[in-house]
N, C-alpha and C positions, 0 to 999 in steps of 0.2 A: 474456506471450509469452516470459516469458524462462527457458532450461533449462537444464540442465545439457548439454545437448546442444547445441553451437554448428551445426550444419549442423541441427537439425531447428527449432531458434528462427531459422536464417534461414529456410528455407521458409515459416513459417508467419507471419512477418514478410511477405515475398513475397507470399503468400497474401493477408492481409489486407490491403497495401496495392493490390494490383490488384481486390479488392472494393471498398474507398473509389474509388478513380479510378473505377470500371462507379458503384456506388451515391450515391455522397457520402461526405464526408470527417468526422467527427468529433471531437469536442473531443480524442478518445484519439489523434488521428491522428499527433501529434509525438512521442508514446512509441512508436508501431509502427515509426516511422525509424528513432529511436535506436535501438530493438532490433535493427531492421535492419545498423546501422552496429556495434553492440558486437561482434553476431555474427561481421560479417568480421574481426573486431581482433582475434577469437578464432583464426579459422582463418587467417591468416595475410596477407587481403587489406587490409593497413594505409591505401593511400590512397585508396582506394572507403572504408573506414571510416572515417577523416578528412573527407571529403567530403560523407558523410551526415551527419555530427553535427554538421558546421555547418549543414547543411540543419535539421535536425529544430531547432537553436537559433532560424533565422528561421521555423520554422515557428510553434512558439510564442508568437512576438512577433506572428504574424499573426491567427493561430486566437481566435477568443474561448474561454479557455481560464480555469479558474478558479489559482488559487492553486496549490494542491497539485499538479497535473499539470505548471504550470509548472516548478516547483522538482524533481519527477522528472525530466520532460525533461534540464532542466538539468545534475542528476544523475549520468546514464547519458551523454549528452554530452561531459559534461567528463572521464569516467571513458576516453572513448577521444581526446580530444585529448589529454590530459598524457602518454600515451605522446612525441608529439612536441614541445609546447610546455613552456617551463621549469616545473618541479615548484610552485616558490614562487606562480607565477600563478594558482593555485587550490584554494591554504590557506582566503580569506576564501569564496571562493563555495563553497567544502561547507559551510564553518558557516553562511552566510548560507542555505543548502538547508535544514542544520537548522532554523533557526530559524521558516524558512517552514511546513516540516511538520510543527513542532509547535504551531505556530503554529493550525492547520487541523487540527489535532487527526490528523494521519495515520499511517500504520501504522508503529507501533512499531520495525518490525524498519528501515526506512529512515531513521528520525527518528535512532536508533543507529547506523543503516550511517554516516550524512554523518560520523558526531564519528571513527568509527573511521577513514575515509579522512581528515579533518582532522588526525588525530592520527599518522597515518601518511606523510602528504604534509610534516606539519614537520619530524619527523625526517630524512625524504631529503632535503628540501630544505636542509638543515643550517640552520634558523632556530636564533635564541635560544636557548637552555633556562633558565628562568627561575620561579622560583615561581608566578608566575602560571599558566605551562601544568601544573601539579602541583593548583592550586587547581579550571583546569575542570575536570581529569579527576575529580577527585573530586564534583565536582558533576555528573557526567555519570554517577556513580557513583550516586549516589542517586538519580538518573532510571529508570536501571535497576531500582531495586527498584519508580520508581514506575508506571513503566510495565508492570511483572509482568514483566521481561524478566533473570532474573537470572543466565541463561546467558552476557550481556555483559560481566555485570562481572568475570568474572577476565580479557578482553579490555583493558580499560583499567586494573584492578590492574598489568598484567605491563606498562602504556608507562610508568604513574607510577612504577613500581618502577626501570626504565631511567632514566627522568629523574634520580632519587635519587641512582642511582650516579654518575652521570655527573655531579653536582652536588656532592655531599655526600661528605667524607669516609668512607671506610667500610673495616672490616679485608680484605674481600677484594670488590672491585667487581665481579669477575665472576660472583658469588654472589646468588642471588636466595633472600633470606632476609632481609628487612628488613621496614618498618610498612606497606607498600603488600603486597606479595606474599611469601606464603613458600610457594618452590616444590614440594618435598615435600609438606608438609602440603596443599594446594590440590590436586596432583594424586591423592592418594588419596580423597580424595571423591568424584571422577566415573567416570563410566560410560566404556568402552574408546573412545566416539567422542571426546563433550567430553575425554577426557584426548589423543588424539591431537593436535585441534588445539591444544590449549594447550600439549601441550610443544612444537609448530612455534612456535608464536609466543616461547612463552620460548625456546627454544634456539637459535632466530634473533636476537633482541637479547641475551642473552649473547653468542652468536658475535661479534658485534658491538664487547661490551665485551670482549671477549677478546683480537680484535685490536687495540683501540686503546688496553688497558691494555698488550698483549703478555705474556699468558699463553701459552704453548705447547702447556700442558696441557690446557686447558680447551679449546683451538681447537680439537684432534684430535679431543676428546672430543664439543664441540658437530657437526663435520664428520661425525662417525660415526651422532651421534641423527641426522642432517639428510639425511643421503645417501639414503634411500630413498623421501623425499618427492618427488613431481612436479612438475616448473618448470613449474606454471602456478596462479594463483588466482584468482577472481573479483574480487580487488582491486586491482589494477595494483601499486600504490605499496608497498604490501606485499610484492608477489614482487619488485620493484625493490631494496629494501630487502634483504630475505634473500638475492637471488641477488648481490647487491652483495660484500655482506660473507665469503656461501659462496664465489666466486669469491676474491674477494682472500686470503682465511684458507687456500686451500686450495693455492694455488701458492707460500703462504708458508711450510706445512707439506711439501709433495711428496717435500720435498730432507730429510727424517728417516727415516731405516731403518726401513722397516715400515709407511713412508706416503706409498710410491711411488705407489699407484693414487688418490691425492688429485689427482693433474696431469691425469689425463683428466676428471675433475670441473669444474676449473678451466678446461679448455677446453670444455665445454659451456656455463658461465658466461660464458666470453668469445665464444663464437659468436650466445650469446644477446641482448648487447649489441650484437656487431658488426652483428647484422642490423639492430637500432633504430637505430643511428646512419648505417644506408645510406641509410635510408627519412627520413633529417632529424629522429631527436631531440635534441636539443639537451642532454637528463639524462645517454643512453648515452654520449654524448665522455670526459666526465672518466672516468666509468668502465672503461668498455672502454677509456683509454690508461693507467691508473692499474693494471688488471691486466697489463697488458703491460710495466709495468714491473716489477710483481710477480714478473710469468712469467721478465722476464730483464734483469737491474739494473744497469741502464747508465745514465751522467750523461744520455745524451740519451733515452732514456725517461724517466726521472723531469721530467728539465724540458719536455718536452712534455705530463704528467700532472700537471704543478703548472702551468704554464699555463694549460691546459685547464679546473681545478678554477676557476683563479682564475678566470679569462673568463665561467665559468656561476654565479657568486659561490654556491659550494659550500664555505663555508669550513673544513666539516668535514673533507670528502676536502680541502681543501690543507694542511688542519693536520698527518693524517694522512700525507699525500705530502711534506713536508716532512721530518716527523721520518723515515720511510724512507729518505729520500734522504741525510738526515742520518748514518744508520746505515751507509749505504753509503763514503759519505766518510771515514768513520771508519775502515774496513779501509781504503781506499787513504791511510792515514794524511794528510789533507787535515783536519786537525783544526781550523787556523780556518776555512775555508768551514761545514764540519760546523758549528761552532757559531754561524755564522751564519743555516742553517736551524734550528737548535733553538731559535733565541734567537727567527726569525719563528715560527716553530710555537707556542711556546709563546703568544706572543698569540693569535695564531688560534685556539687552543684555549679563551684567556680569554674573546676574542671569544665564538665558540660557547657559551660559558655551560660547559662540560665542567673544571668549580674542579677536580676531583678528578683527573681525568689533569693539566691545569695544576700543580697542588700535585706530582705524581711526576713530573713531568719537574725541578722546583722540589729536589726532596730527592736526585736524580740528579745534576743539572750546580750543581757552587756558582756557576758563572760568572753563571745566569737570574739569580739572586739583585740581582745590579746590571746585568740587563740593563735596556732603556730603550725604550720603543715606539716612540719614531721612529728610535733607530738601526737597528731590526727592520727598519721601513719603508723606509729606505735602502738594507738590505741585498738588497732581493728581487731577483733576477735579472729581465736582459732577457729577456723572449721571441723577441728578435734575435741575443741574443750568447752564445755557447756557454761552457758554465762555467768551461772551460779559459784562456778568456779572460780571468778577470775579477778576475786576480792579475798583480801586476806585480812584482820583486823581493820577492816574498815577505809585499808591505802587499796588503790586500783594495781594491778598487778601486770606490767606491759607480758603478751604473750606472742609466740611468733604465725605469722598466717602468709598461706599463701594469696591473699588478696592481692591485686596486683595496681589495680587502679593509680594507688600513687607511686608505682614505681615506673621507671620509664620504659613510656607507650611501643612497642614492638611494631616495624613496619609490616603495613598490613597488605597482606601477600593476595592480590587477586589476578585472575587470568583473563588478559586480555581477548576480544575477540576482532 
């Protein structure tokens, strides 16, 4: 049921479910919901789509239904609740989808789809980066050949290759030219399609390391490949991801001669969250307030988008929104607040597994050098007391927050399928 065409896969959703009710219902019957329910996600009816994919989830628990169709259900389900439920809540249940459909020996292109949404939901969700997630993708990498599916793997070459940078030492990290992917070389081998989406996907996490190395150069450059792509994908977590970082790179660039019309960009990024977060997602906050702070850089934007970051334990965007806010402080000459974010940043960055931005922010401020993790932790602002506050004769003033980032991580509670 499912097309490229979101109003002609709801009719036909429609359709077949008002034949089951006349005729009886079928084992398929909880994949025609969910198709039902994606389709409104598509065109814009969020909470009928919401509604249904928890529908089509008890469906399947009721239905005697075999394995495979379960874990599709499941699938397509969760793919329209993480629009509004936390991103992290369903990192395990796409790999556990994979594991089920290859398990049952099922169709290739979905056994692949779960690792790419897996692998795209960690990154948003700022988990770990750790060798371990460098070890799946490479094993998911040989899957691809073994499944004859090798139009995949420059899909997971270009996440391992992000992990690397963002890990590992490297002469220029927003470069994608290392032992996982070399981008050049990989894009002259394909055909005008496969090279389309492949440089969205690499020039989407470039942009990415771009902003959070703070290349300038590279950001314009990534904003310019990226501009004539359409805000929409068939994988949520994926356009979350790129409109993410498009949005923020782009209202960071605006304010450069010759890169004025980057800001009406920027507000289409921000409109685009603002709608998710009306509709109750709980991803869109940190970000749509973390562009707004972007868009206009005030002590009380930033500490509403580190906040926000911290509260949805996004540690990436607060590492991110720290050292911004850091930088701002730094022109209003507030040099130790300033280095009181850079010094929390800088964990949070350890945190996140990202040694490599860690290590530059390390060879930037000698101060990191002796800084100390729980003075970091001291230092995190209330989310009660405005920043202006929190200096007294000129000594920094520890206040209490509930930031949670450095305290310890809470097991994260998801439902298997």
């Amino acid at each position: 049921l499912n097309t490229s065409n979101a109003n002609l896969t709801k009719l036909l959703a429609w359709k077949a479910i008002r034949h089951a009710i006349k005729n009886g219902a079928g084992r398929h019957f909880p994949i025609v919901v969910t198709s039902l329910a994606s389709s409104l996600a598509k065109i814009g009816k969020l909470k009928a789509a919401q509604e249904l994919a928890h529908v089509s989830i008890a469906l399947s628990d009721k239905f005697p239904v075999d394995l495979e169709i379960r874990a599709l259900t499941c699938m397509y389900s969760n793919s329209v609740l993480m629009k509004f439920q936390a991103l992290r809540d369903f990192v395990e249940p796409f790999l556990q989808c994979h594991k089920d459909l290859k398990l049952v020996g099922g169709p290739p292109d979905y056994v692949l789809g779960c690792m790419i949404y897996y692998f795209e939901l960690f990154y948003a969700a700022g988990l770990e980066l750790c060798p371990l997630l460098e070890s799946k993708l490479l094993l998911i990498e040989e899957l691809c050949h073994t499944l004859g599916r090798p139009g995949f793997i420059v899909s997971f070459q270009i996440q391992r290759q992000f992990a690397l940078n963002m890990r590992t030492r490297t002469e220029d990290p927003t470069e994608f030219e290392g032992a996982a992917f070399k981008e050049a070389e990989s894009l002259n081998t394909m055909n005008s399609n496969s090279r389309k989406m492949a440089l969205r996907d690499s020039s989407s996490l470039r942009l990415q390391l771009a902003f959070v190395f703070w290349n300038e150069d590279v950001m314009c450059q990534m904003l310019e490949r990226l501009r004539d792509y359409p805000r929409s994908d068939v994988l949520f977590s994926r356009l979350h991801n790129r409109l993410c970082f498009f949005g923020l790179s782009a209202f960071a660039m605006c304010h450069k001669k010759g890169y004025e019309s980057f800001f009406k960009l920027g507000q289409n990024c921000l409109g685009y969250f603002e709608n998710l977060k009306k509709h109750g997602s709980v991803n869109a906050k940190p970000v749509y307030l973390l562009m707004l702070a972007m868009k206009a850089p005030k002590r009380k934007t930033f500490t509403k988008a580190i906040n926000a970051c911290a509260e949805a334990r996004m540690i990436n965007l607060e590492a991110i929104a720290k050292e911004r806010f850091a930088m701002l402080l730094m022109k209003e000459n507030d040099v130790a607040l300033a280095n009181d974010h850079l010094t929390s940043s800088y964990w949070l960055y350890r945190d996140w597994g990202a040694h490599a931005k860690a290590l530059q922010l390390l060879q930037t401020y000698d101060f990191l050098k002796r800084a100390k993790k729980k003075n970091a932790q001291s230092s995190t602002l209330s989310s009660n007391m405005d920043t202006t506050e929190t200096r007294k004769n000129g000594h920094f003033i520890p206040v209490f927050s509930f930031n949670t980032t450095f305290q310890s991580r809470e097991k994260i509670s998801v439902r298997r399928v």
